[in-house]
SELO-932671 format. One record per residue (C-alpha): x, y, z; residue in three letters. Coordinates in Angstrom, 2 decimals. Layout:
[r [X,Y,Z],ALA] ...
***
This chain:
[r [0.00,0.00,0.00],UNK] [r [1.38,3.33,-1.04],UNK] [r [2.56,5.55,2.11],UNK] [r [0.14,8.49,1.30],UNK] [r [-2.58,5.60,1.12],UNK] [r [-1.78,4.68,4.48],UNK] [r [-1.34,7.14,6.13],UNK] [r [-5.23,8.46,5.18],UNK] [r [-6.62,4.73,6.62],UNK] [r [-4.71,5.47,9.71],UNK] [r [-6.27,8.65,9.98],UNK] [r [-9.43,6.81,9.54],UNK] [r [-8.94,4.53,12.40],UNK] [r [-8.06,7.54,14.90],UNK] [r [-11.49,8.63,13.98],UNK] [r [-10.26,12.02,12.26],UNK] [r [-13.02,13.90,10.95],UNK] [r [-11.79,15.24,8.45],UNK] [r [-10.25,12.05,6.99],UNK] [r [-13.60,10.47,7.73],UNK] [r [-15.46,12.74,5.68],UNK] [r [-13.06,12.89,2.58],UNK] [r [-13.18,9.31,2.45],UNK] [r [-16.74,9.54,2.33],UNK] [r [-16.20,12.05,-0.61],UNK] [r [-13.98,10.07,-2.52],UNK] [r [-16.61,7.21,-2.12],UNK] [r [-19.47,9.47,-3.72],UNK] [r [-17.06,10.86,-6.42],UNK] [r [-16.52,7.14,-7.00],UNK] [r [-12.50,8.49,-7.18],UNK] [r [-9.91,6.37,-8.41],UNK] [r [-8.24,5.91,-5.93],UNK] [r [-11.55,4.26,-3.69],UNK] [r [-10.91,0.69,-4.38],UNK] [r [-7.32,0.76,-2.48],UNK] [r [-8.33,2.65,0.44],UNK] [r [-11.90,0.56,0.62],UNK] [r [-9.63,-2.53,1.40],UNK] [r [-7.03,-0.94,3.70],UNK] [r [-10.52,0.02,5.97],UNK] [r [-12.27,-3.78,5.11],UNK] [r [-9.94,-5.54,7.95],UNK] [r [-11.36,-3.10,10.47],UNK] [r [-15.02,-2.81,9.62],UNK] [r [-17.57,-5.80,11.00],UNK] [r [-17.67,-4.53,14.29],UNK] [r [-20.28,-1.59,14.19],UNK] [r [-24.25,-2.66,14.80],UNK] [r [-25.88,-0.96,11.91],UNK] [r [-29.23,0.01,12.69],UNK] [r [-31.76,0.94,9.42],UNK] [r [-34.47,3.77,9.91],UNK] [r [-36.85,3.67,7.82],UNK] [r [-40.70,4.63,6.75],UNK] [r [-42.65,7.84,5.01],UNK] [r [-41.94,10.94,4.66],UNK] [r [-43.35,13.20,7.66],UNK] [r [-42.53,9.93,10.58],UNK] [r [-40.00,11.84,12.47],UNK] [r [-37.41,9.81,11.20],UNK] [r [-34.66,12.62,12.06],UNK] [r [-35.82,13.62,14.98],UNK] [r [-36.21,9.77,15.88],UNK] [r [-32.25,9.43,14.93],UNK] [r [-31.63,12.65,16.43],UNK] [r [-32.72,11.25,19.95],UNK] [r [-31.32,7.62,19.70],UNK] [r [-27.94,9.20,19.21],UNK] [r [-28.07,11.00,21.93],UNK] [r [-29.64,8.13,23.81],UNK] [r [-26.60,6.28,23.13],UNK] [r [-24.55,9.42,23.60],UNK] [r [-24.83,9.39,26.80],UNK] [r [-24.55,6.06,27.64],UNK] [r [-21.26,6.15,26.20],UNK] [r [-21.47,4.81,22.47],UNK] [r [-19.87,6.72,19.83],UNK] [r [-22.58,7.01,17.05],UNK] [r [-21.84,7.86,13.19],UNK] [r [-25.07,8.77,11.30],UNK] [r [-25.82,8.31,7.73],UNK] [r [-28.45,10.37,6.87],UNK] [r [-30.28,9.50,2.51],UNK] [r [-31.57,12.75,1.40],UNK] [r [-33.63,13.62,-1.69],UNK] [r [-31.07,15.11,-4.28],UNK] [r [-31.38,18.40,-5.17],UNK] [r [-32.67,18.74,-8.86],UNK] [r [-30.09,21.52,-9.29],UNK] [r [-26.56,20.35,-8.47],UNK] [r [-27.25,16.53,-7.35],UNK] [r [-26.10,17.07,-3.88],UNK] [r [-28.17,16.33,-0.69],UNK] [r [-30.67,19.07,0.72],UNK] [r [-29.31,19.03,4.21],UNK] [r [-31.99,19.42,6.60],UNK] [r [-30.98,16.34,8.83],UNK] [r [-27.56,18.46,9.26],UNK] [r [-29.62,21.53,10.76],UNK] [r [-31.74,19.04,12.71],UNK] [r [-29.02,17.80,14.37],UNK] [r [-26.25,20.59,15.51],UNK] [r [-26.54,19.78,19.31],UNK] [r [-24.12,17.20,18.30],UNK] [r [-22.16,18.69,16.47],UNK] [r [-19.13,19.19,18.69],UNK] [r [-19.06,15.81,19.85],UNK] [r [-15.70,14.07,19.07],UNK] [r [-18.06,10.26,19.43],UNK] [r [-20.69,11.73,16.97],UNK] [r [-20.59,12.08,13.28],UNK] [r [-23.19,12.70,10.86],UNK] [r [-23.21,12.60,7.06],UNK] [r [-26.09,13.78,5.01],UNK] [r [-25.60,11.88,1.55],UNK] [r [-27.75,12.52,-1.78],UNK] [r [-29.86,9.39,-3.59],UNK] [r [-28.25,10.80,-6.65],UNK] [r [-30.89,8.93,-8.75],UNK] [r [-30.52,5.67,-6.56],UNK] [r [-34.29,4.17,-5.90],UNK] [r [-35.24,1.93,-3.04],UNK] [r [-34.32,5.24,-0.49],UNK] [r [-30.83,4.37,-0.32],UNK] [r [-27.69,6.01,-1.90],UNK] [r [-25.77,3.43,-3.84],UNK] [r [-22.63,4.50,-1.83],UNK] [r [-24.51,3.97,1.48],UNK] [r [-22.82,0.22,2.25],UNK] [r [-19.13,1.69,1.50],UNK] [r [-19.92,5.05,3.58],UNK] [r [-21.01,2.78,6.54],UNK] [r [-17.98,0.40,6.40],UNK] [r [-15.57,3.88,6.15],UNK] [r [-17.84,4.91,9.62],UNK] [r [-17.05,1.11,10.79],UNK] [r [-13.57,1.26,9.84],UNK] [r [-13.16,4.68,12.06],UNK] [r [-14.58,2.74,15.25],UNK] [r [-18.11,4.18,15.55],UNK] [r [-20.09,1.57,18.11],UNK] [r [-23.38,2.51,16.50],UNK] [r [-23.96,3.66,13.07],UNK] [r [-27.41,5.06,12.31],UNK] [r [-29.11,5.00,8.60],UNK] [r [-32.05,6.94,7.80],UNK] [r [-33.22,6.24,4.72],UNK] [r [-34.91,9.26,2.48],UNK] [r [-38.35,8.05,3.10],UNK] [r [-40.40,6.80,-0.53],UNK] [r [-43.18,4.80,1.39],UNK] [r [-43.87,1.18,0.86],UNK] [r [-41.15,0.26,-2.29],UNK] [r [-38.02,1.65,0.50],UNK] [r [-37.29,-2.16,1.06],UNK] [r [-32.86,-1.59,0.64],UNK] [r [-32.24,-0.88,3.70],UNK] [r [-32.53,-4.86,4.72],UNK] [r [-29.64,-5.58,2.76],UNK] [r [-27.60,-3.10,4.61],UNK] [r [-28.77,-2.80,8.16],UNK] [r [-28.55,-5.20,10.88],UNK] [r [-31.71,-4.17,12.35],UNK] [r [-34.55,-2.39,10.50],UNK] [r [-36.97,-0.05,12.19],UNK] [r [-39.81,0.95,10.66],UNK] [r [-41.50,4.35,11.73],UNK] [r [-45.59,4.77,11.38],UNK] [r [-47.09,7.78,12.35],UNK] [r [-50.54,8.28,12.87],UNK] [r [-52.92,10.88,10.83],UNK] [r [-51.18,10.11,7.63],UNK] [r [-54.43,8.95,5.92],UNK] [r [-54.90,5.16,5.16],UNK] [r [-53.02,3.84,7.77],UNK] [r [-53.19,0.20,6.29],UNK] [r [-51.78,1.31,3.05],UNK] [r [-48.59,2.52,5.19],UNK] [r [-47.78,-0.71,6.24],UNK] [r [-48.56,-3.48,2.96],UNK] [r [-45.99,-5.61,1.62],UNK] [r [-42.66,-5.30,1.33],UNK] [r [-42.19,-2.50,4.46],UNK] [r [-44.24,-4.96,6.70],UNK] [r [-41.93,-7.62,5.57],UNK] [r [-38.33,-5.90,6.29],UNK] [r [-39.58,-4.59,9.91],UNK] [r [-37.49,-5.85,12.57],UNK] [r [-39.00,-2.90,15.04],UNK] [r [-41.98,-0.70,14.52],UNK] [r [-42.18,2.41,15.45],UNK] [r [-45.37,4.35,16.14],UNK] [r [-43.68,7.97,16.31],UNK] [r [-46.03,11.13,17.16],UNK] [r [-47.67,8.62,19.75],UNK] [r [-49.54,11.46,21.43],UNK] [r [-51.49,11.95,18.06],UNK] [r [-55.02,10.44,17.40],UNK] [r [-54.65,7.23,15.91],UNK] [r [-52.03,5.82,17.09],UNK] [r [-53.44,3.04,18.98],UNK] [r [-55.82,2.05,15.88],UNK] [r [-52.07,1.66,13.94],UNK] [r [-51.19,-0.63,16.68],UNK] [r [-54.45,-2.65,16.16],UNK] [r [-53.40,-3.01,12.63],UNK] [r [-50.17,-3.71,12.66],UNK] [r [-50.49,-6.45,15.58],UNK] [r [-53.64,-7.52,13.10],UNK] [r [-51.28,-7.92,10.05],UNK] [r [-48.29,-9.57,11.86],UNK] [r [-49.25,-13.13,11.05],UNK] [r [-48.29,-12.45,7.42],UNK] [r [-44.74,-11.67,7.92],UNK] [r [-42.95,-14.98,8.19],UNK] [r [-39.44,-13.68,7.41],UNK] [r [-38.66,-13.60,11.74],UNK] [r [-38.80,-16.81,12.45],UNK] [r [-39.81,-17.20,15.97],UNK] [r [-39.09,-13.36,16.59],UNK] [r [-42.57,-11.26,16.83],UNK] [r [-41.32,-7.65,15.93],UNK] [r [-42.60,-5.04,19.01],UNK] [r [-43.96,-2.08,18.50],UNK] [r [-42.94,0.81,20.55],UNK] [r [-45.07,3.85,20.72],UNK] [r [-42.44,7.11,20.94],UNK] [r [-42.40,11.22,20.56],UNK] [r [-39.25,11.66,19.42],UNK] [r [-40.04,15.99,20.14],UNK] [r [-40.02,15.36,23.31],UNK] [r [-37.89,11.85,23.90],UNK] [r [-40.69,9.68,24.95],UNK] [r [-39.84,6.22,24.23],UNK] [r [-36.63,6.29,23.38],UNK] [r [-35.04,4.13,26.37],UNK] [r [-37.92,1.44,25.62],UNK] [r [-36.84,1.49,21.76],UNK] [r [-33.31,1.02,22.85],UNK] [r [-34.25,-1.99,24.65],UNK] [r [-35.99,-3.42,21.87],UNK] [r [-32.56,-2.46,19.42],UNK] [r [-30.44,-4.79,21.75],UNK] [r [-32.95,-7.49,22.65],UNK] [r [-33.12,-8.17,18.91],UNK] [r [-29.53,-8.12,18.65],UNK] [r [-28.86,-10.76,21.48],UNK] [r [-31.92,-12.48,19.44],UNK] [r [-29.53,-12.24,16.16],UNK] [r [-26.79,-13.64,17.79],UNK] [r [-28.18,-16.58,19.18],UNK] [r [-27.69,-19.81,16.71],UNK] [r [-25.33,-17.75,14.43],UNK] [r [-28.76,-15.80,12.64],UNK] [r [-25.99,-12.32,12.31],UNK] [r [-23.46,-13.80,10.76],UNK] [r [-26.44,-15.73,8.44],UNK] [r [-27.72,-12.46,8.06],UNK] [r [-24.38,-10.33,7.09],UNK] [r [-23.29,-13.76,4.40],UNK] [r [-26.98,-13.07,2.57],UNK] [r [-25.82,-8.99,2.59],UNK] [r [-22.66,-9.28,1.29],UNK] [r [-24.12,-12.07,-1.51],UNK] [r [-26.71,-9.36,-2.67],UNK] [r [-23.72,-6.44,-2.06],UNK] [r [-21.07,-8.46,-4.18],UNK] [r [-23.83,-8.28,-6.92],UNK] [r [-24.07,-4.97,-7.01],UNK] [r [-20.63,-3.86,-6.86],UNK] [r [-19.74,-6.47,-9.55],UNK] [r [-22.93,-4.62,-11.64],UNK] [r [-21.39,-1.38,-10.81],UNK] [r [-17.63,-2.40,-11.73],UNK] [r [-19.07,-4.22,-15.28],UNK] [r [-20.21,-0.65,-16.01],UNK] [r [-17.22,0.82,-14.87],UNK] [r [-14.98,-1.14,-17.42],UNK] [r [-17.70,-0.64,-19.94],UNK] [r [-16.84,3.17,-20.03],UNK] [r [-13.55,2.54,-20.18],UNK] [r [-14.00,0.59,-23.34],UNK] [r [-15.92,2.96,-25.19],UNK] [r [-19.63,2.12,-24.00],UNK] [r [-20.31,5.18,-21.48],UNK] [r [-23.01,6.85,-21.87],UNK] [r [-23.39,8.74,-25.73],UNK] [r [-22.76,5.04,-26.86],UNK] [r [-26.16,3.64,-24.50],UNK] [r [-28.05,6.46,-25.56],UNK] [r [-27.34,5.65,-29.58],UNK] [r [-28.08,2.12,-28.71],UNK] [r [-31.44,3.07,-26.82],UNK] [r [-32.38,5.36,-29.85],UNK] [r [-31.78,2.53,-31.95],UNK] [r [-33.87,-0.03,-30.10],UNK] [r [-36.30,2.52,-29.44],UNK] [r [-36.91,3.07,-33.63],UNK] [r [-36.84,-0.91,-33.45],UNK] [r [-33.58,-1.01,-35.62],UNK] [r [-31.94,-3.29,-32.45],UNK] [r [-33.55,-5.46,-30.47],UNK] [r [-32.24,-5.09,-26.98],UNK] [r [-32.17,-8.80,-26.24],UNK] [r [-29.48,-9.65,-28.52],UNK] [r [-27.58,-6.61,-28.79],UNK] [r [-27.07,-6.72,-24.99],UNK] [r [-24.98,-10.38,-25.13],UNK] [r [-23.09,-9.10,-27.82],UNK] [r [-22.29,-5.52,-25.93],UNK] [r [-21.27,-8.04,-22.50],UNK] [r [-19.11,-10.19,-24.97],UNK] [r [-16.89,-6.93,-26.39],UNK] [r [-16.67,-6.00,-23.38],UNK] [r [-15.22,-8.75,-21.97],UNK] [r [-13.12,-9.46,-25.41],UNK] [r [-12.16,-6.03,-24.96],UNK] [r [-10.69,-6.44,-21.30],UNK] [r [-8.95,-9.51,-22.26],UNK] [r [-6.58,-7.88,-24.43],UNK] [r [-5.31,-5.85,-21.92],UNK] 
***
């Protein structure tokens, strides 16, 4: 490893922030120089619990991250937040607002936080979430916290990332039953009933405990739901307790390191997607070239299903003779 190279992981591992957060840079540039400095960090990441925040739009989720971290704050964690924001339509970058949410942390050597943009990415997660979470792994953060940027019922990602999904439901949001079909009901690990002091909230209780028997991914584990007001902290220490009784639950009869093999086997996927691409720009098929092709196929002068083989065969033809 060059010396420059190392020096920057070491950096990492002291927890410097500003090492931390141009690694985190270099990771959404997708620099050059990523790869190299992704596996100096890999021998020091698996050690963070990596809790998932998700649900709508309007559930508190900030203000539910903003109190868990300073739940665990002051019990003594450090805490690195990762917070998926909507990209702004003008320069692709994130919007921000979990940064002004959460400033009473700011100054905190054991807290960092790291607003990142979806950049296009669907599913409510940032395609360089996983490698931003291993760089906040790497650095020695005990808890690292990932909200998600909140697209309703499709924002299923975050199971493939987390070790332990929360869902957040809030009540007054209109059909309550339509919050909580399919695939979020399936991914909860924890729900959440956030704004607790609102009308409703015990009919979304009803429902959820009503719809329960249709998620069989949990085994023998019955997912609680804690009622909370994250405005005013209500809840929080219960929702805590629910976070590590489901992680002693994970850890019995090896179901966490079962569940981190069946991330990394959907992760690998997607990075070798990502690095197919990658090598396909370098050998002439970037983006003018996929655009000519989808004119092309769009007039119905290709047909996509057998110009695609012969666009992975070049490819890899192309890479050989290097």
């Amino acid at each position: 490893m060059p010396e420059a190279l190392s020096g920057f992981a070491e950096r990492i591992f002291e927890r410097d922030v500003r090492a931390v957060a141009r690694a985190i840079s270099l990771i959404e540039d997708d620099a050059e120089q990523l790869r190299a400095l992704l596996s100096a960090c890999f021998p020091k990441t698996g050690r963070a619990l990596q809790i998932g925040i998700t649900g709508s739009p309007g559930a508190g989720k900030s203000s539910l991250v903003d109190r868990l971290s300073h739940h665990y704050l002051r019990a003594g964690s450090s805490v690195g937040v990762l917070a998926v924001d909507p990209s702004s339509p003008y320069t692709g970058g994130a919007l921000l607002g979990d940064r002004i949410r959460m400033q009473e942390h700011h100054a905190n050597p054991n807290f960092y936080l790291r607003s990142m943009a979806t950049r296009g990415s669907l599913g409510g997660l940032a395609r360089t979430t996983a490698d931003a979470a291993s760089v906040l792994d790497a650095a020695g953060f005990d808890r690292i916290l990932i909200e998600t940027v909140g697209v309703g019922q499709d924002e299923v990602d975050i199971v493939r990332l987390a070790d332990i999904t929360i869902v957040v439901l809030v009540p007054g949001m209109g059909d309550d039953v339509q919050s909580i079909k399919a695939g979020i009901m399936e991914v909860a690990d924890i729900f959440v009933i956030n704004k607790s002091d609102r009308e409703g909230a015990d009919r979304i209780e009803a429902e959820v405990r009503a719809m329960q028997s249709h998620a069989s991914a949990h085994a023998d584990w019955v997912p609680p739901i804690v009622k909370t007001v994250a405005t005013t902290g209500d809840g929080i220490p219960a929702l805590a307790g629910a976070i590590e009784r489901y992680h002693a639950w994970l850890l019995q009869n090896v179901r966490f390191s079962s569940r981190r093999r069946a991330q990394w086997k959907e992760r690998l996927a997607e990075m070798v997607r990502h690095e197919m691409m990658r090598g396909a720009a370098s050998l002439g098929l970037g983006q003018e070239q996929l655009e000519q092709h989808a004119a092309a196929i769009e007039r119905r002068e290709e047909d996509p299903y057998r110009i695609v083989p012969v666009l992975v065969a070049n490819m890899l033809a192309g890479k050989s003779k290097r």
